[in-house]
Structures are given as C-alpha cells and as structure tokens.
C-alpha positions in Angstrom: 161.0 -25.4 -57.6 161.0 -28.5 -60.3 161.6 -31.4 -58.7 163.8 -33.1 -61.2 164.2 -36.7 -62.3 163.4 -39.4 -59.9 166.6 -42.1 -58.7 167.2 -44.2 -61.7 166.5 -48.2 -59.8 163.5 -46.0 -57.8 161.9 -44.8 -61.8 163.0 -48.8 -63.1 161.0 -50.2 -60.4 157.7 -47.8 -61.4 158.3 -48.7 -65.1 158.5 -52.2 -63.9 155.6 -52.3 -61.9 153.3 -50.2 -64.8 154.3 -52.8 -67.8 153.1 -55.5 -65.4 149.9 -53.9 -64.4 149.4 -53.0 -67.9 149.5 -56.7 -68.9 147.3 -58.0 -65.9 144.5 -55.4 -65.0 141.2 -55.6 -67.1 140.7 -52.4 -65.7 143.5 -50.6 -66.0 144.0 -50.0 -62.6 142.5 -46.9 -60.2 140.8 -44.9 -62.8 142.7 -45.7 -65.3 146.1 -44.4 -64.5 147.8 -47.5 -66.0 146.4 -47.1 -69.4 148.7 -43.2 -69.2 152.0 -43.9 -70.2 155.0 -43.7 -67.8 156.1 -41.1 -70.0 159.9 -39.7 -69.5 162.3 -39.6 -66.7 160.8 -36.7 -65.3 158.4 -38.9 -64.2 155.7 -36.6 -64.8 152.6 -38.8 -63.2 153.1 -40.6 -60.4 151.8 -44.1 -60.9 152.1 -45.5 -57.8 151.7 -44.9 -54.0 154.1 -46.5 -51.2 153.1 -44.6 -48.8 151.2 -42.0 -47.2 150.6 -39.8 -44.0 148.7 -36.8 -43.3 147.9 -34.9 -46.2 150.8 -36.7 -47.8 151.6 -39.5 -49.8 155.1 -40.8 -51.3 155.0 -42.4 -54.9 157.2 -45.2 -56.0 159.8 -42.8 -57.5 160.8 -41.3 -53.9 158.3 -38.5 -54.3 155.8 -37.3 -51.8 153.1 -35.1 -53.0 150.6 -32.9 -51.1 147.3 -34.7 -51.8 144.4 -32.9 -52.8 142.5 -36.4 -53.5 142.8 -38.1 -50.7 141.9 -41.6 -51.9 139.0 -40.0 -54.2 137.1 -38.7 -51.3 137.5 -40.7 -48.3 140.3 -39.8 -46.7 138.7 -37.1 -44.4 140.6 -37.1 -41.2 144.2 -37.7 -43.1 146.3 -40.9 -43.9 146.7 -42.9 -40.9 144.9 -40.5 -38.1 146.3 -42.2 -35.1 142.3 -43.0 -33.4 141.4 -44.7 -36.3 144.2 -46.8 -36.7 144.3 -47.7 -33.3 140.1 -48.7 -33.5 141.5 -50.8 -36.3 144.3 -52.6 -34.7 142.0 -53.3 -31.4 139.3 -54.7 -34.0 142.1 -57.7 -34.8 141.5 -59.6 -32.0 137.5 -60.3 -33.0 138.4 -60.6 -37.0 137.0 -58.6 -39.7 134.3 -61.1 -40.8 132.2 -63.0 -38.6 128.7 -65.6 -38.4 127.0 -63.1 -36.5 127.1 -59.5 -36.2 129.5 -57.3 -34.6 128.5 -54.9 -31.8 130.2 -52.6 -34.0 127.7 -52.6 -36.7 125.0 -51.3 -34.2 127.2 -48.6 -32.5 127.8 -47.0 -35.9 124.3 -47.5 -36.6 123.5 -45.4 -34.0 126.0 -42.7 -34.6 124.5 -42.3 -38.2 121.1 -42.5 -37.1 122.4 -39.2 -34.7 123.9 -37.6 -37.5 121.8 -37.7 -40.5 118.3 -36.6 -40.6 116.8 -39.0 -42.3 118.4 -41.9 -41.0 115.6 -43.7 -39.0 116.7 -47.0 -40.3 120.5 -47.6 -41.2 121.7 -50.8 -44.5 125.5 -51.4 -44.4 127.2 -51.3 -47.8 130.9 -51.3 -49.6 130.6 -49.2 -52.2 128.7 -46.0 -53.0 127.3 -47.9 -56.3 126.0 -50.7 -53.6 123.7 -48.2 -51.6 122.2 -46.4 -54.3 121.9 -49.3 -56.7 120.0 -50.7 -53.2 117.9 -46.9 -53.1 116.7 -47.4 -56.9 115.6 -50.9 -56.6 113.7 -49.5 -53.2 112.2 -46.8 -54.7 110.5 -49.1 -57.3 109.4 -51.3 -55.1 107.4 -49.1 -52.8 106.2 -46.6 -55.6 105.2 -49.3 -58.2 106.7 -47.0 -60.8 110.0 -47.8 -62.5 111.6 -44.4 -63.9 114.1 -42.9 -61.9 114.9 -39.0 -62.9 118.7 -38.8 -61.9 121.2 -35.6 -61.9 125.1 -36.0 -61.2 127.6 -39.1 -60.6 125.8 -42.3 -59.1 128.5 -45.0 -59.4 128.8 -48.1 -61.7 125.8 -50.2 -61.3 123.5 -50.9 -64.9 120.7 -48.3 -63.7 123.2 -45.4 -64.1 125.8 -46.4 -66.3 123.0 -46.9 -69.3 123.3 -42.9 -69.6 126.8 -42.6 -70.2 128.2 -42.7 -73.7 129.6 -46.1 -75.1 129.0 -48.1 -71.9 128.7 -51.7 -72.8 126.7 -54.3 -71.9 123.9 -53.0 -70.3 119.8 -53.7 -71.7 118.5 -51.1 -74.1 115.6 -51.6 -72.1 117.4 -50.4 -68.8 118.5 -46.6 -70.8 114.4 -46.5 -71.8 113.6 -46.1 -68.0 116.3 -43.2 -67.1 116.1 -40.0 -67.6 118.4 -37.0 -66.7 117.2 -33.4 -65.0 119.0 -30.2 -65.4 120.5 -28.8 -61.7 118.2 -25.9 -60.6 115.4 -26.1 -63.4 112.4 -27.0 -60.8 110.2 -26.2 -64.2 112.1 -29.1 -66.2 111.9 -31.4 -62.9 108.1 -30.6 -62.8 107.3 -31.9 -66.0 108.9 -34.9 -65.9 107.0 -35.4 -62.6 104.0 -34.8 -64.1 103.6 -38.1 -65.9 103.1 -39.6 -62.5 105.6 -42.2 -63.4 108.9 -41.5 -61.8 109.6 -44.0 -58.9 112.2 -41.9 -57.9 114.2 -38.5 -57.9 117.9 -39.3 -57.3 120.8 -36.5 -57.2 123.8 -35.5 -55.7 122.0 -32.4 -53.8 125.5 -30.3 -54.4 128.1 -30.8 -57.2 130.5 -27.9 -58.5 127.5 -24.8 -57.5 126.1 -24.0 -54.6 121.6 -24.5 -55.4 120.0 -21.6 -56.0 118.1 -20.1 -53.2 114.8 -22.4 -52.4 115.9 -24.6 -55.5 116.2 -28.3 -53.2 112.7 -27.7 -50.6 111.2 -26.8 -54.6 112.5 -30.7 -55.5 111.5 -31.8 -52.0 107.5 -30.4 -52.3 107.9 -31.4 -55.9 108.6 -35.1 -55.2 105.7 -35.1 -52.1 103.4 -33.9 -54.5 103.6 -36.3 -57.1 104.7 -39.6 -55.1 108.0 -39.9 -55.9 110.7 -40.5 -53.3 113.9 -38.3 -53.0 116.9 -40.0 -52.7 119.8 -37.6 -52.0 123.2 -39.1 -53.2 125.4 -38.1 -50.6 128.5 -40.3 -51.0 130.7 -37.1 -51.5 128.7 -34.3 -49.2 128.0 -37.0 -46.2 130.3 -35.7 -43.0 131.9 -33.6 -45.4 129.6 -30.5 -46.2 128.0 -30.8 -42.4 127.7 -33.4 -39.9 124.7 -34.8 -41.6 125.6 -33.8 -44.9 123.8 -31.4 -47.5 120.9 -32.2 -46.3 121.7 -31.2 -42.2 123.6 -28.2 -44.3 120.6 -27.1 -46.6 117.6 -27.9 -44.1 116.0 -30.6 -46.8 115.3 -33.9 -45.9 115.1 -36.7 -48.3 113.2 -40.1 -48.2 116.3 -42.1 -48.5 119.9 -41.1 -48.7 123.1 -42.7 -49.5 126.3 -41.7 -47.6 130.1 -43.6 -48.0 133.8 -42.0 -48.7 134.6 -40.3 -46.0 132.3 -42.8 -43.4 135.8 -44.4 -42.7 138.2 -42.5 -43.6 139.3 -44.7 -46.5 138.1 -48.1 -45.5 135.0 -49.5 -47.3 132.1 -49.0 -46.3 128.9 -47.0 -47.2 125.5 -47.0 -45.7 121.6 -47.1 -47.6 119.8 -44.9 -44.9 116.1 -43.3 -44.4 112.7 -43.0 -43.1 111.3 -45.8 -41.3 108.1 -46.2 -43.7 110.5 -46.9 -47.1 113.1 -48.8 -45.6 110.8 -51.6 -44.2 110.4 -52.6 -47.8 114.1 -53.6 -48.1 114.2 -57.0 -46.9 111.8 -57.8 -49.9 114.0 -55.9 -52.7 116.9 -58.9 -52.1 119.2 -56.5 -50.7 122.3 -58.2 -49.0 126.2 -58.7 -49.5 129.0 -61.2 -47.6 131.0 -58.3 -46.3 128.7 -55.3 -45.1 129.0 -56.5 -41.3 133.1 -56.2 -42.0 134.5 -55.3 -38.5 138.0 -53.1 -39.5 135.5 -51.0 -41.4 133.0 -50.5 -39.0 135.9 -50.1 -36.2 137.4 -47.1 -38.7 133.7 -45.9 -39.0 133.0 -45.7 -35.4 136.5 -43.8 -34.6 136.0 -41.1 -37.7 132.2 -40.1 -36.8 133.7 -39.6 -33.2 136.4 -37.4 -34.5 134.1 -35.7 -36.7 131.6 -35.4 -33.9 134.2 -33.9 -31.4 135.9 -31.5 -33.3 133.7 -30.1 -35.8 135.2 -31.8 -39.2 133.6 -30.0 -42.0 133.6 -26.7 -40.4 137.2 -27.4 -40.6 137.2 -28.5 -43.8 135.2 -25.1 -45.0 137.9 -23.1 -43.1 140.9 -25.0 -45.5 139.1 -25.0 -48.4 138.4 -21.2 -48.0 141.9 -20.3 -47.3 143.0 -22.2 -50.6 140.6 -20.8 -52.2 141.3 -17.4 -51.5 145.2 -18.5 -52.1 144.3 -19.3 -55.4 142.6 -16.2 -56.0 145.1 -14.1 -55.0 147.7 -15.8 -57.4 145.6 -16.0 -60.7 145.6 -11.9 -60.2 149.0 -12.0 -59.8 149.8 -13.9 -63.0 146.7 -12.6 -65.1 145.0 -16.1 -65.4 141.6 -16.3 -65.6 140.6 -18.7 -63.5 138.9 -19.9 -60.2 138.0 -22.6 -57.9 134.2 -23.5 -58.1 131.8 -25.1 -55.7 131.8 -25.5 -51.8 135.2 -24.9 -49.8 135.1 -28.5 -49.0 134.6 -29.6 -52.3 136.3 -27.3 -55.1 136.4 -28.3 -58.9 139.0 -25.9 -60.9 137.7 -23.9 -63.4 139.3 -21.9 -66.5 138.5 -19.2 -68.8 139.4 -18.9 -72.5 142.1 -16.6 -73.4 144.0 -15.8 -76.1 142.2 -18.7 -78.1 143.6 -21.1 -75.9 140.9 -23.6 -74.7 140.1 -23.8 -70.8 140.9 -28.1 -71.1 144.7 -26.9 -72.6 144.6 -24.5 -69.4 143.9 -27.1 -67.4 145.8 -29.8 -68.2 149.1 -27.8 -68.6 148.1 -26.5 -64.6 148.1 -29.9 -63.1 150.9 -31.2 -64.8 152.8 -28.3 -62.9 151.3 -28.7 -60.3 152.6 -32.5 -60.4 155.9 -31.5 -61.4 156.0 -29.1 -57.7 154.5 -31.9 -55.8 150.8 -31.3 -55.3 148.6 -33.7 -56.8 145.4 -32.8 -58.1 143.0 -34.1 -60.9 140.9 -31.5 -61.3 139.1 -30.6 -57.3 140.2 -30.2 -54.2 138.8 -32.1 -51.0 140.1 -31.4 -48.4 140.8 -33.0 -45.6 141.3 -32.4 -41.7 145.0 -32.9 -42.1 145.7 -30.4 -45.1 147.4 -28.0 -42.0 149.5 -24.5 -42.5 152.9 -26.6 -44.3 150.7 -28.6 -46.7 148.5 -25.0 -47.7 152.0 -23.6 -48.1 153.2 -26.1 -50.5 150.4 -26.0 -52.4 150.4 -22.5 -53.1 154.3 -23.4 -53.8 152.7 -25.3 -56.0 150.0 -23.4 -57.7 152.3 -20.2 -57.9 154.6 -21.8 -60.4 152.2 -24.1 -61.9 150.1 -20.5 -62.5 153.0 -19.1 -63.9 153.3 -21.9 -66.5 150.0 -21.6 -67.5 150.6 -17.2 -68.0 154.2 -17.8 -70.3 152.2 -20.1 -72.0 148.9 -18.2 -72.6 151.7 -15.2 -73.7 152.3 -17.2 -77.0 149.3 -19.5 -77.7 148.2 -22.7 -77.7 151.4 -24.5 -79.1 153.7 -23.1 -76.3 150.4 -24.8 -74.2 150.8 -28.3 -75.8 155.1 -28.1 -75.9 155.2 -27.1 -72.1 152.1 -30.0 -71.6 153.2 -32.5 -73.9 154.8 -35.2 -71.3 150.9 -35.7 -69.9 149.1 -34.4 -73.2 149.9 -36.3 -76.1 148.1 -35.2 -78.6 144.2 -33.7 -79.1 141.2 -34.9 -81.4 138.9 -32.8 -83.1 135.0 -33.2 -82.5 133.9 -36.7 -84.0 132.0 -35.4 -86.7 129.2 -37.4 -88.2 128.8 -37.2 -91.7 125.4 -37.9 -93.5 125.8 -41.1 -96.3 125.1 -38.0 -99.1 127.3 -35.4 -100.0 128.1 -32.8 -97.7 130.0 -29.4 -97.8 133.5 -29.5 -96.7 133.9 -27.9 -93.0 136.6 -25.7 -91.3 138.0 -26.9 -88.0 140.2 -25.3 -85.8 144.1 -26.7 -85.8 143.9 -28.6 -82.6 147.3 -28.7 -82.1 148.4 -24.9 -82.3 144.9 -23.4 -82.1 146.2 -20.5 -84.5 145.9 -22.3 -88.2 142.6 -23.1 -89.9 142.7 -26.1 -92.7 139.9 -27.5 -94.0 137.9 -30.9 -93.0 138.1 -33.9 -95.2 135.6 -34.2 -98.2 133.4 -36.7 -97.4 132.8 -37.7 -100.8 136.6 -37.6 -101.8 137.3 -39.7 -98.7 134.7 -42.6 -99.4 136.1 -42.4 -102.7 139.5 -42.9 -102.0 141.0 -46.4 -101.3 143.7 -45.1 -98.6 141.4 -43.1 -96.6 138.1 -45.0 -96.7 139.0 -48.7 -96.9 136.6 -49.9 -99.8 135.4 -52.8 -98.9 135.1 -51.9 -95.1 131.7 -50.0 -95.5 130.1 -46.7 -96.2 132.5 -44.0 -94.2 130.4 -42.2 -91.1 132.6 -40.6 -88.9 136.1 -39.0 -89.3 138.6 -38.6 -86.5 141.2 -35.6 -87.2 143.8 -34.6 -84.9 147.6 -34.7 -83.7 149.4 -37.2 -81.5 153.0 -37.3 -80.1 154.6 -39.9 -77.6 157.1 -38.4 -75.2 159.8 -38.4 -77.9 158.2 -38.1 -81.2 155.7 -39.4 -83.5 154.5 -43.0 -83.4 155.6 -44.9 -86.3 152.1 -46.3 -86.8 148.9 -45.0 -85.7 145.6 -47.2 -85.9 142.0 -46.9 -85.5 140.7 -50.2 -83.5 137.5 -51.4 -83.2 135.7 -53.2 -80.2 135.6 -56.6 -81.9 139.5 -56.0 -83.3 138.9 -54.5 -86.7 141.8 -52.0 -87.1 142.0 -49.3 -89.8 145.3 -47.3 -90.4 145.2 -43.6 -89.6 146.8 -41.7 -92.9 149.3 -39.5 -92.0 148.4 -35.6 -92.0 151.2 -33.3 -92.4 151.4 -31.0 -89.1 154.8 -28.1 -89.6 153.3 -26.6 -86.5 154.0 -29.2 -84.4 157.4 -29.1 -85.7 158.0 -25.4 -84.6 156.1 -26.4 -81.4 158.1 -29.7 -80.2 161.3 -29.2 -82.0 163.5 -31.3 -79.8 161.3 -34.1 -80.4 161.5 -37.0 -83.1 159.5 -36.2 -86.6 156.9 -34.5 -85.1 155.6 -32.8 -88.2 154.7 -36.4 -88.9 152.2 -36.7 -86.2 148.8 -35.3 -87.9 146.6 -38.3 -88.3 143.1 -38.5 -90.3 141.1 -41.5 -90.5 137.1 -42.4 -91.4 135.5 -45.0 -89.6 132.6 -47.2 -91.0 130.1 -47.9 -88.5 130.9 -51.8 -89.1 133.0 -53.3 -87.2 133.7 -49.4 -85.2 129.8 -49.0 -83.5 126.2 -50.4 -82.5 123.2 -49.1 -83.1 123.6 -46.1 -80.4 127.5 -45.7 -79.7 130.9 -45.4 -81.4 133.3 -47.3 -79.6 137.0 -46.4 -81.0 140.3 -46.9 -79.8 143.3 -45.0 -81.1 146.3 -47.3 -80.9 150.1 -45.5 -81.5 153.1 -48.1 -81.8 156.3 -47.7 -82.3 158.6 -50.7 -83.4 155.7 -52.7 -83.5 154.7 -52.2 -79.9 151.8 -50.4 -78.5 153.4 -47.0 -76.8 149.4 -45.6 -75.9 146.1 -46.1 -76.3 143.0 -44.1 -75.9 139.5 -45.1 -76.2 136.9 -43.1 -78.0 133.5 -43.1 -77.1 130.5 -41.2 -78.5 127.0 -41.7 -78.6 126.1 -41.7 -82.6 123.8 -39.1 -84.7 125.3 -35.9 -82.3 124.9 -33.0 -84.5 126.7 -30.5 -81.8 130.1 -30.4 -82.2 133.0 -29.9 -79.4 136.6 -29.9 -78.5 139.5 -30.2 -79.2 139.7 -33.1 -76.7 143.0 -34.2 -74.9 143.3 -37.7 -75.3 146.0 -38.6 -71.9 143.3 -39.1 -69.8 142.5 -43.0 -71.2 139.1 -42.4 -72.5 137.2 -39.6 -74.3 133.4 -39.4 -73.4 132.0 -37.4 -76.1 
C-alpha cells in the first residue's frame, strides 16, 4: 500500500536539514544522497535516518523502512543487537582511546586469527580503503615490483581511484602502474603475470557471480608461480559469506587479506591480516593511524565475532537471502518481469532484462523507487542481515509485489509510462557522450532517451561548430555533445547550463521534446525540457577526462546538479543514463 505524504513540520524539518547539508558538506553527504533533490511531498527518498532497530530504520519524515543496506554492509547482526551494545556500554568505563593498548585489541586479534585462514598476523584499521591501501604498499615492498593487477571495488585511496573515470587529483604516474583483470579469464590473468612485474594480485574473490569452478586455486597457483602475492579483498565477504570469508568458503588461501563492514557490526574498524612471512615487513611500509586501538570498536568487534561464532551468522544469512530470493522469483513470474537477483544469497545485486525496448537502468530505477514508496529500502543489492526475520521478509515482498507491478503497467506501454511513473527520483536521462572527431563527420541516429519509441537525428557537427548559439565561438573547437531530457519534480528548469570544473558555464539550447509533454502532462512546460549542448575540451576536460556538471535553476537558483564524468577518446557508445543518482561514470 503507498504510504502517502509524510506530516507536514516532520517533511519541513528534512527540507530543512537537506538545504543545510547541501550548503555545508564538500561531499555531499553519505554517497551522495544530498546532492538528490528532496523532490515532492511524497517524499520519495528518504534523506535522513533518526533511528533504527533490527532490520529497521525510521527516516526524518516518520517513516521506517525495511533495510536491505544495512549501513552499506556492516550492519550484520541488526541495528542495536542487544550483546553488542552492551560490550559497548561496559567499554565506557576504560575510554575509547588510550596511551597504551587495550586488552581488547588482542582478544579480537585472536578471534580473527581463529577465523580466517590466513590470518597469522592481525593490523587494526578504520576503513576498508586503510587495510588495503596498507596490503598494496606491502605487497611492493616485499616483491620489489610496483604493478598491482586489481578486479572489483577497493575503496578510495590514490592506488585505486586512478582507474576510475574523472577522478581528480591523483599522479598520472600512479594510473601507469594499475592495471585491471577480467573475473574468471585465468588466460588474461596469466599474461599479465607473465611480465614478472606485478607486485601484487588484489580482488574481491566474489562480486555479483559465484567463480567458475577451479577459477580462484587457478589465480592462487598463478600468483605462486610468478611471485606475486594474492591479496583477497574481503571487506564485503568477511563473516559474511562464511566464518572466514570467501576464502574459508571457497577453500583458497591468500597471502594477505583485508576484512572490515561487518567486523563490528557498524562501528569502524577493519583489519590488514596474513601470513606470518609478508606481514613482518609492515612495520617498514610506515603503516600506522591515531585510532586503530579505538576500544568501543574493538568491544563491538569482540561481541559480533562471538555472535557470529555461536550461532552460525552467514549460514543464516544464506538461509534469508535464499528465501528472498526465491520470493522474488516467484513474483517476477507472476507479473511477467524479466528479472532476477544475482550473486550469493548473502550478497544479492538486482538484475533486469530488456523488454519492450525499455532499458534494464529505466527498469531498475522505477523498481526501487516503489519499493521506497512501500517502505523497503534498497539501492540496488540486498545484504542481509541476521535480523531480516519472517515480518521484515514479509514486508519486503509487500514491497517488491507492488513495486513489481509498477514496473509490468509500465513495461505494458513503454518507456514514457517508465520515466512518468519514475520521474520524482529520475529526472531526466542523457544520451552516450559522443566524441566527435575535429573533421567532418556523418550525422548519427540516437534513440529518444526520454520515450525510447522516437528516433531523431544527432547534431551536425559541422553545423554546430558553425553556429554561434550552439557552439560558443570563441570558446574552442566543439568535442563532445550532451543530448538528452531533464524535468525537476514540477516541470522544466528555466535554465539549464553546462559547468565546467574550473567554473566555465555554457548554456544548454533548448530541444523541443512533445513526448515528454504526452508523458508528464500534469507537469509545468515539459515539452520544454530537451536540452543539447557542445562542449570544448577547454575549460570542460584534461588531457584524459571530461569532467561536466549539468546545472538546472529555476528563478535563478540551482534546483539539481549532476556531474558528468568520462574518460575522453571512448569510441563505444552507451545509455541512456539516468542522471538522479549525482554522478554519471561513463
């Protein structure tokens, strides 16, 4: 059942509390959710948690949602599991930080150490970027070698970050000495072995698939026989696919491994851990940090391994994430959506199938803003935790049922019922970024991004440079071309601009859109809401990045922003992209 429009002083306060995180945080808060707007009274994304308990948390609009995030990871046990908050509350007496260490620090040493196969020697982090930052600089130092070959999310630090499109700041020198592997290709892993100059393998050893048979002892003979350590990232799969983590679950044992989230239920903490010969070498790598002997941490750390000891945590977690998956199953059949959830029961990443040329992102994004709108929140997987108990799986397939059933009235009719039913969380998409050689090219067809039904042709790249409006004269030779459709959560923006990291600002040119009209007709002008625009690589990228942010105001005001970010001279095209999310990595 829709949940309806929040109390009026509760939805003030949230609106309240966004503008002034929205003026404060350089980092627009936890992943972003600040930079979304607050959108309408419906209060379609929650912004703001007051509370939480269980598998539960209540938002700053009255609204409690089942949580399928659980703090990103960590929560394992539930929000406030009664042992680890009272192994907190009996930590206040000694303090969190101290001169010396804690007895603490040793005790959950040891219960790694018991756990994890690898662990013969145990270095206290905070974050997951600390302990595998730490594992790189490790792995250098006892190979002598300085590549690292990397596969999935590793966290924040310059090392990793260099792959990632329009990241900032870091030394080209640092992206010349990373290279990424494709999952399950030992042939591809092999060769880049063979150059003898990888100091290090370092992967997530499970992401959304399971490996194929034989695929991770092929990485682990592969790294033995060329002197390069294995570092499994564990963050996500430690404690939560088995008691030692993927690689208790999958038999492999890495040289070093990094484990966090769920290590304390949602405190901070994370741990570098490994054999005894490699970690020796970490005193001389400068490894160290104020807060790692922090005692409320360790005291939630020693009370979750316990619980996760005792009562067999991730087999439980395999047994929920089963049953919703098979929930889920059961109710795409029933509504004719083609659609599944991928990846191990404990961690589940949703997945959706074209149909009816609608895209599987559309799909997507109209299913979890249903599912927010019935109170379960989701951005994308499911981890479950040990609290997720027979009232929060029924909610949630409360939940998914009518969120499903969005998904099939809209899939009846298209893409534009898609984008009206979505448009509170989707504002608007944006074709590929298409790079357009400095000579003439021929004009290109690209699918309506808006209704997915229309075709209309690309802009001429010579008519654009040509033209004053479009191009800018003056602001450079024209090299990439942004096309696409945005609406705030009442109608067009009155002014939509293309800004540059160092300010430069161009004005989109208003594309005529009827579609949208026909698709959003209770809303403001929206036939008004096609944009164009070609960007100079002055003033809008660097030598190996585009770095754009779309700006929409109305009255003068920013309403939304979204930042753009490509890598330059990508011939593949792709999309549409939704642009609600904050950024676009393209």
């Amino acid at each position: 059942m829709d949940r309806g429009a929040p109390d009026a002083a509760d939805f003030a306060r949230t609106a309240e509390l966004v503008e002034r995180a929205r003026a404060l945080f350089a980092y627009g808060g936890l992943d972003g959710i600040v930079e979304r707007p607050l959108l309408h009274e419906d209060g379609a994304y929650p912004q703001f948690a007051a509370s939480a308990r269980g598998a539960e948390f209540t938002d700053t609009c009255g609204r409690t949602y089942v949580d399928w995030v659980n703090g990103w990871g960590p929560v394992i046990l539930g929000y406030r599991h009664p042992e680890v908050e009272a192994a907190i509350r009996a930590q206040f007496d000694a303090g969190p930080t101290l001169s010396l260490m804690h007895p603490l620090e040793l005790a959950v040493a040891e219960r790694i150490a018991r756990l994890v196969p690898c662990a013969e020697r145990v270095a206290f982090g905070k974050n997951g970027s600390d302990v595998v930052g730490a594992a790189v600089r490790l792995a250098r130092a006892c190979t002598g070698r300085e590549r690292i070959a990397q596969y999935g999310f590793h966290g924040f630090h310059d090392w990793y970050v260099c792959m990632l499109p329009g990241v900032r700041g870091v030394p080209r020198s640092t992206r010349e000495l990373v290279t990424a592997f494709p999952y399950g290709d030992l042939g591809a892993l092999e060769r880049l072995l063979a150059k003898r100059d990888v100091a290090a393998v370092v992967m997530e050893p499970v992401r959304e698939i399971w490996p194929p048979s034989g695929y991770l002892e092929g990485v682990r003979e592969l790294c033995t026989r060329h002197g390069t350590l294995l570092v499994f990232d564990e963050i996500v799969t430690a404690f939560r696919i088995a008691k030692g983590g993927a690689q208790e679950r999958f038999g492999v044992v890495p040289d070093l491994a990094c484990v966090g989230k769920a290590l304390a239920n949602g405190l901070p903490l994370s741990a570098l851990v490994g054999k005894r010969e490699f970690m020796r070498v970490l005193p001389e790598t400068g490894y160290g940090m104020t807060f790692r002997g922090e005692t409320f941490s360790l005291a939630a750390a020693n009370a979750t391994l316990a619980v996760i000891e005792r009562d067999d945590v991730p087999a439980a977690l395999a047994r929920i994430g089963e049953r919703a998956r098979t929930g889920f199953r059961a109710l795409t059949a029933r509504h004719g959506v083609f659609a599944r959830l991928a990846g191990p029961p404990q961690r589940m990443t949703f997945e959706f199938h074209e149909r009816h040329g609608v895209s599987p992102m559309a799909q997507r994004e109209l299913f979890l803003l249903e599912c927010l709108r019935h109170g379960v929140f989701t951005n994308g997987n499911l981890l479950a935790s040990a609290a997720h108990d027979d009232t929060a799986l029924e909610r949630t397939f409360a939940g998914f049922d009518a969120a499903l059933a969005a998904v099939a009235r809209a899939l009846a009719d298209g893409a534009a019922p898609v984008s009206r039913a979505a448009h509170g969380i989707v504002h608007g998409f944006i074709e590929a970024l298409d790079e357009r050689p400095r000579s003439p090219a021929p004009d290109h067809a690209a699918r309506d991004a808006g209704s997915g039904r229309a075709e209309r042709s690309g802009p001429d790249p010579e008519r654009v440079r040509d033209d004053p409006e479009r191009a800018n004269a003056g602001a450079g030779e024209v090299e990439l071309y942004l096309d696409g459709w945005l609406l705030l959560a009442d109608g067009a923006p009155d002014e939509l601009v293309a800004r540059g990291p160092g300010g430069v600002e161009l004005a989109c040119a208003r594309v005529a859109r009827p579609d949208l009209a026909s698709a959003h007709p209770t809303l403001v002008r929206p036939e008004t809401a096609g944009f164009s625009v070609a960007l100079p690589a002055e003033g809008f990228a660097d030598a190996t990045n585009w770095d754009v942010t779309l700006v929409a105001r109305r009255a003068g005001r920013a309403a939304f922003h979204c930042r753009v970010l490509r890598r330059r001279a990508v011939a593949v095209r792709t999309g549409p992209h939704s642009m609600a999310s904050g950024a676009i990595l393209l």
